[in-house]
N, C-alpha and C positions, 0 to 999 in steps of 0.2 A: 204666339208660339210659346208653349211652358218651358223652363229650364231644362227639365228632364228631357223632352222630346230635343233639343236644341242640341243638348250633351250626346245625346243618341246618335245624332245627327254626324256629328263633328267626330265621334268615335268609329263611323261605321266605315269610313275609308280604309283608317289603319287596323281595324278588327277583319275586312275581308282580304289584305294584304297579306296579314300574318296566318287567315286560314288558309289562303292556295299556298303560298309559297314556304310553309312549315306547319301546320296541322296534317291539312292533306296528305303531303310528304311521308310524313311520317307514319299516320294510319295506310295508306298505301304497302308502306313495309311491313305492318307489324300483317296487313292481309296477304301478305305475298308467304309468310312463315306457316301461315294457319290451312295452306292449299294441299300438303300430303296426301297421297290417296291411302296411306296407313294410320291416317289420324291427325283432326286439326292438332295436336300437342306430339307430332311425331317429332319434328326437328327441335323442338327443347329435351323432349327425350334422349332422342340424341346427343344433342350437346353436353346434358348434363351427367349421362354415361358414358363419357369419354373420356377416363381419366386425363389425357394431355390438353382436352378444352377447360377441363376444370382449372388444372391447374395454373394454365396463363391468363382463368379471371379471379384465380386467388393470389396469383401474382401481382397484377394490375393493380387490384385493389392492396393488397400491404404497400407497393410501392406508392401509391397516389395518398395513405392514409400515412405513410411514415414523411413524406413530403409535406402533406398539410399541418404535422405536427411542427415540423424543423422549419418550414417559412411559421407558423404560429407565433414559435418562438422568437426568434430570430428579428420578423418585423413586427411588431409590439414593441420590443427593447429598442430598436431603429426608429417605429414611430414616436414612440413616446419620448426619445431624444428632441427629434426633431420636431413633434409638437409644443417642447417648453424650450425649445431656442431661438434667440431675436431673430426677429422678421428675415433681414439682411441675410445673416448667414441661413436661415431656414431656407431661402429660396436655392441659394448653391445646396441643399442637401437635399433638397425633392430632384432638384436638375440632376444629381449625381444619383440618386435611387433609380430615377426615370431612363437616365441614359440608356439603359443595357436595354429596353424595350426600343429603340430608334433603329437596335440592328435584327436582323432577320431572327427567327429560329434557329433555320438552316446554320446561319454562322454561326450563333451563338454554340450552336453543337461541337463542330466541325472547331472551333475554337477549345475546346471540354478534349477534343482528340489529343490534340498538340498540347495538352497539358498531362496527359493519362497516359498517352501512348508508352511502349518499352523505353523510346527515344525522344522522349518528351520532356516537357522542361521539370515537371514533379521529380522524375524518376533520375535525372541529369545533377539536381540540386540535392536530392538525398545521397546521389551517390558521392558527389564533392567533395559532403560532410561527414561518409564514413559513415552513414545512417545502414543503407545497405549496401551489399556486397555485389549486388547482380541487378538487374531490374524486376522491378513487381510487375504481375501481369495486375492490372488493374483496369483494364477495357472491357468491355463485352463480361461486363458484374451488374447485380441490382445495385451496386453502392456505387457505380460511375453512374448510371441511369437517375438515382437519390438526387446524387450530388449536381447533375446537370438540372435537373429538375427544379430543385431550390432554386437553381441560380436564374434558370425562367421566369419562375414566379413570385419570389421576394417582392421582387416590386411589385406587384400584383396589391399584395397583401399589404405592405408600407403607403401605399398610397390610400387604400381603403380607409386603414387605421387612421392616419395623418387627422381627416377631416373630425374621425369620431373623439379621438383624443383632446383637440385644438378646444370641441365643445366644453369637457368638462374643466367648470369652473378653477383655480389654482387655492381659491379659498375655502372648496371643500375638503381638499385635505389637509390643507393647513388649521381650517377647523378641528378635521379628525384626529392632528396631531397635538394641540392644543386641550384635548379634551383625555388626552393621554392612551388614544390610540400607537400600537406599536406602528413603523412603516409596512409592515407585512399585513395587519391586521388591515390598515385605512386601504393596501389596495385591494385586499379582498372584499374591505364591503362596501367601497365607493368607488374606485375606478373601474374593477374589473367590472360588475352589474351595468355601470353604466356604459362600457367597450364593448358587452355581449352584442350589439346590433353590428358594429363594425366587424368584430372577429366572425360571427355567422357571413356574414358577406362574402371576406376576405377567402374564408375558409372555403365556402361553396368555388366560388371560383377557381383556386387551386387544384380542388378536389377534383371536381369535373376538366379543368385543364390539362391535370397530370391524366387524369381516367381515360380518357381521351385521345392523349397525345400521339401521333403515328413517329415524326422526323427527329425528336430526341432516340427514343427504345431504339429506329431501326437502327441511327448513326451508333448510337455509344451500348447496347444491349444485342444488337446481332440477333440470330437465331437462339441463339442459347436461350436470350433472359426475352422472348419474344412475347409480347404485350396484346390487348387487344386490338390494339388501334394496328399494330402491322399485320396480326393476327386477321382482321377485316379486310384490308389490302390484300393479302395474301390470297384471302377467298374469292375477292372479288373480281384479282385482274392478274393474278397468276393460274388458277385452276378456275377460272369463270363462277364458280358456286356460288351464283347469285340467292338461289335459295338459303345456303350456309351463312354467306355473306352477311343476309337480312335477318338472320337468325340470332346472329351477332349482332347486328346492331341493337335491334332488339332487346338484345339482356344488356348493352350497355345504358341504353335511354332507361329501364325500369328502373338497373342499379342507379343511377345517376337521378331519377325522382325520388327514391326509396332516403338516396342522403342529404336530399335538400330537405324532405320532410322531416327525417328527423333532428337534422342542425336545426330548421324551423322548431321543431318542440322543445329541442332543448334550451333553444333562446328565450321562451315563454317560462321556462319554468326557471331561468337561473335568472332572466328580468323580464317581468310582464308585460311591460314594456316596449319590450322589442315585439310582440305577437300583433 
């Protein structure tokens, strides 16, 4: 038996798992959208002439792209800590990034309340210190939706980076500095190039997390700041609009390949490397 047939072999259990139970799935849906009798392309029409659909998938996406920027930030400065500190304390500082992923979603939200609320502890501690005078509404906003958001996914992102970071060597930039590169200069042309595979990662995952997410938006975003992921719920098991429903999901899954491809090209072109 050749290698190739053997590989084939041992491939073909988990390639027909992942067709019924998420290929299929999912062409299923996008054939349930295409069944109109005013046109396979009627319910994107739809969707996409409707000013209050558009807007909660231009919503969706600022907030799921303003999140991927603020964990970017955020765990890069986090990992890159944590990848140049001794063994010992590295491992208390992945345990303490990891933690907040041990508790649900759910609470992790539901925790973001009791901190935002009128009578929460944010709004209790400013008012102490004479910061305000009354309480801020600060619930049911895209910046409490942001703010929970990051705090979801940081870890996501710190962990990702952690491994890519640990890789690069400590003697390349100490060479780069040596050779009288500035610090800003060495990590734009040797850590960050060489991070591009870890941040693509990192990022994808967020992106599609936050894109995604139903139990953050509905808890801390309400109807107001209402997302696709409640958006989809809403159609599906409030007003039954299964057709709507799959209509939606549908633009979520293209938007959601459309940015992995292009994090994928821009990985290639900022390190060839990573392609």
């Amino acid at each position: 038996m050749s290698n190739q047939l053997r590989a084939w072999l041992i491939a073909t259990p988990a390639t027909l798992l992942v067709t019924i139970f998420l290929v299929l799935p999912v062409l299923a849906t996008f054939a349930t959208t295409f069944g109109d009798p005013e046109g396979p392309f009627a319910t994107y029409s739809a969707f996409f002439n409707s000013r209050f659909r558009t807007t909660v998938l231009w919503r969706t996406m600022e907030v799921a792209l303003v999140t991927t920027m603020i964990s970017v930030a955020i765990g890069f400065v986090t990992a890159w800590v944590v990848a140049r500190t001794p063994s010992r304390l590295k491992s208390l500082l992945i345990i303490a990034a990891v933690f907040p992923l041990l508790t649900g979603v759910v609470v992790r939200s539901f925790a973001w309340l009791v901190i935002l609320g009128k009578n929460g502890v944010l709004n209790s501690f400013l008012l102490s210190i004479g910061v305000i005078s009354e309480p801020l509404s600060m619930l049911y906003t895209q910046g409490s939706v942001i703010v929970a958001m990051v705090y979801l996914f940081v870890p996501l992102m710190i962990l990702t980076l952690v491994g890519v970071l640990e890789g690069i060597p400590q003697d390349l930039t100490d060479a780069a500095a040596s050779l009288g590169a500035p610090p800003a200069a060495a990590f734009r042309q040797v850590v960050l190039p060489m991070a591009v595979p870890g941040l693509i990662v990192g990022s994808v995952l967020v992106f599609t997390g936050s894109f995604t997410s139903y139990a953050t938006p509905q808890l801390l975003g309400g109807e107001r700041q209402m997302m696709m992921g409640t958006f989809l719920y809403q159609r599906a098991m409030v007003t039954f609009d299964w057709v709507g429903a799959s209509t939606i999901a549908a633009v979520m899954v293209v938007v959601t390949l459309a940015t992995v491809l292009t994090m994928s090209r821009v990985a290639r072109k900022l390190n060839p490397m990573a392609g």
